[in-house]
C-alpha positions in Angstrom: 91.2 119.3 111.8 91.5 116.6 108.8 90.3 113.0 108.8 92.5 111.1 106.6 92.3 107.5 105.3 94.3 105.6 102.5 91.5 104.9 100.6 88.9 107.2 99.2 85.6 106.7 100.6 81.8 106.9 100.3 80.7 110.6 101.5 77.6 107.9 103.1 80.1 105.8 105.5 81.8 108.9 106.2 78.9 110.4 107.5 77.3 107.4 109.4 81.0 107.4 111.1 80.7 111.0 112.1 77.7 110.9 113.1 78.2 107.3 115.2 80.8 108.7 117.0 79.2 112.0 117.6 76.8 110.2 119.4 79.5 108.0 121.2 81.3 111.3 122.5 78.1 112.7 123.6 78.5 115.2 121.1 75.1 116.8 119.7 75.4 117.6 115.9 73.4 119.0 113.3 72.8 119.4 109.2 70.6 121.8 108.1 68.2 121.1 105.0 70.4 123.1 102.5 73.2 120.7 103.2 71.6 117.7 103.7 70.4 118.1 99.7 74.4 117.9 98.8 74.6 114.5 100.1 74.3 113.3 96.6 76.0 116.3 95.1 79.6 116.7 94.3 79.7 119.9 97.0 81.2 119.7 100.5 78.7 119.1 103.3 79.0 120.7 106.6 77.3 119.4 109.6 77.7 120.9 113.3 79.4 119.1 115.9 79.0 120.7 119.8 79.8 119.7 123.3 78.6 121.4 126.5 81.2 120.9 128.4 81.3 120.9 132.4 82.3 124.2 133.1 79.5 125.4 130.7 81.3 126.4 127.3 80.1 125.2 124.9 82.4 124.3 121.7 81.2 123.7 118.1 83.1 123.7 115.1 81.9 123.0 111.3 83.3 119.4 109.9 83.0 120.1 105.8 82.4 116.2 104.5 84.4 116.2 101.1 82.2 114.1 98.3 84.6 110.9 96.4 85.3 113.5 93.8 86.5 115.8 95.8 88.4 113.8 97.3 90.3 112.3 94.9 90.7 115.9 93.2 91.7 117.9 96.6 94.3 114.6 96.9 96.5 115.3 93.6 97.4 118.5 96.0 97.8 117.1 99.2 101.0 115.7 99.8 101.0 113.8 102.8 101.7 110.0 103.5 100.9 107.5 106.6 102.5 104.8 107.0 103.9 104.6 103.1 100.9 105.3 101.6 99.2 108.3 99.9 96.6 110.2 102.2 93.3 111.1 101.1 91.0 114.2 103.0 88.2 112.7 103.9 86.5 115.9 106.3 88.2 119.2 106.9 87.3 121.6 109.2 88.7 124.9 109.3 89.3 125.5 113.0 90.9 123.5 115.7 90.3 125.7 118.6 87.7 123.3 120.3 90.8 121.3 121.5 88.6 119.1 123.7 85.6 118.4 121.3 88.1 117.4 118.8 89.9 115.2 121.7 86.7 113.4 122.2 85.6 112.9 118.9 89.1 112.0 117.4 88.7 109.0 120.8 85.5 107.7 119.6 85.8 107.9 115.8 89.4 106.2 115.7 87.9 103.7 117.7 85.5 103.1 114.2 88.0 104.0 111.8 91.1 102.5 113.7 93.0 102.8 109.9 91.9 106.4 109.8 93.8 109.2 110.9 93.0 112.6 112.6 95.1 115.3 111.6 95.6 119.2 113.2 96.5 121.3 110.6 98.6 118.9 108.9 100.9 119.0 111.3 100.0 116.7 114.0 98.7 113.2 113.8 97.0 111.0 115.6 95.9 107.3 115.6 93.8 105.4 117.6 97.2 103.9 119.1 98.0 107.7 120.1 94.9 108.3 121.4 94.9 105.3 123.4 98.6 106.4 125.3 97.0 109.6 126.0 93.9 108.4 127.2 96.6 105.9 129.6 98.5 109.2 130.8 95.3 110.9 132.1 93.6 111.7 129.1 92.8 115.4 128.1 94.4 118.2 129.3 95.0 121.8 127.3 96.8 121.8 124.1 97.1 117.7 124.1 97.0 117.8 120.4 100.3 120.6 119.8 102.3 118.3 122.1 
């Protein structure tokens, strides 16, 4: 999973959004103290994001918060445009088998960043108006992101 914007960003704001719609999704998350001290470094930053879900499996995956240099450095590499204009990474995480954590967090943090994107391994893409025409057609269901 990728959040992309057209604009590089403050590894801050990117991490109050996460965090805000973590908490929106009824997601728990967490940052242990190692990564918490790159906050100010030029070093990716993971942080946790799990759900519980209903049936009891539980579904995490590791969102790595790229820094502004990164950013702009992992950018000269990434080829991708939205809308006409140059994408930057702003998170990446290396796994997209927590199809509905990622359902439920793309909802709530699309709803923050509606100019954002969320991306599944580059090859899908999904704005809040996406998200929004799914939510209208019943909402989740198994492998809503690869259709």
């Amino acid at each position: 999973m990728l959040i992309l914007s057209n604009k590089v960003e403050n590894r801050k704001t990117i991490l109050a959004n996460v965090l805000l719609a973590s908490i929106d999704a009824s997601l728990s998350f967490s940052i242990d103290e190692f990564e918490s001290e790159k906050l100010l470094s030029d070093e990716t930053m993971d942080l946790v994001l799990r759900k519980r879900r209903h049936d009891n499996v539980e579904e995490s995956l590791i969102l790595g918060l790229d820094s502004e240099e990164e950013i702009r450095s992992f950018s000269e590499h990434l080829n991708i445009e939205i809308k006409g204009e140059k994408c930057y990474r702003l998170a990446v995480s290396e796994d997209a088998n927590c199809d509905h954590l990622i359902y439920e967090f793309a909802q709530c943090y699309l709803k923050l960043q509606p100019n954002h994107c969320i991306s599944i391994y580059g090859d899908s893409f999904f704005f809040l108006e996406d998200m929004i025409r799914l939510e209208s057609k019943g909402g989740y269901h198994q492998g809503w992101c690869f259709k």
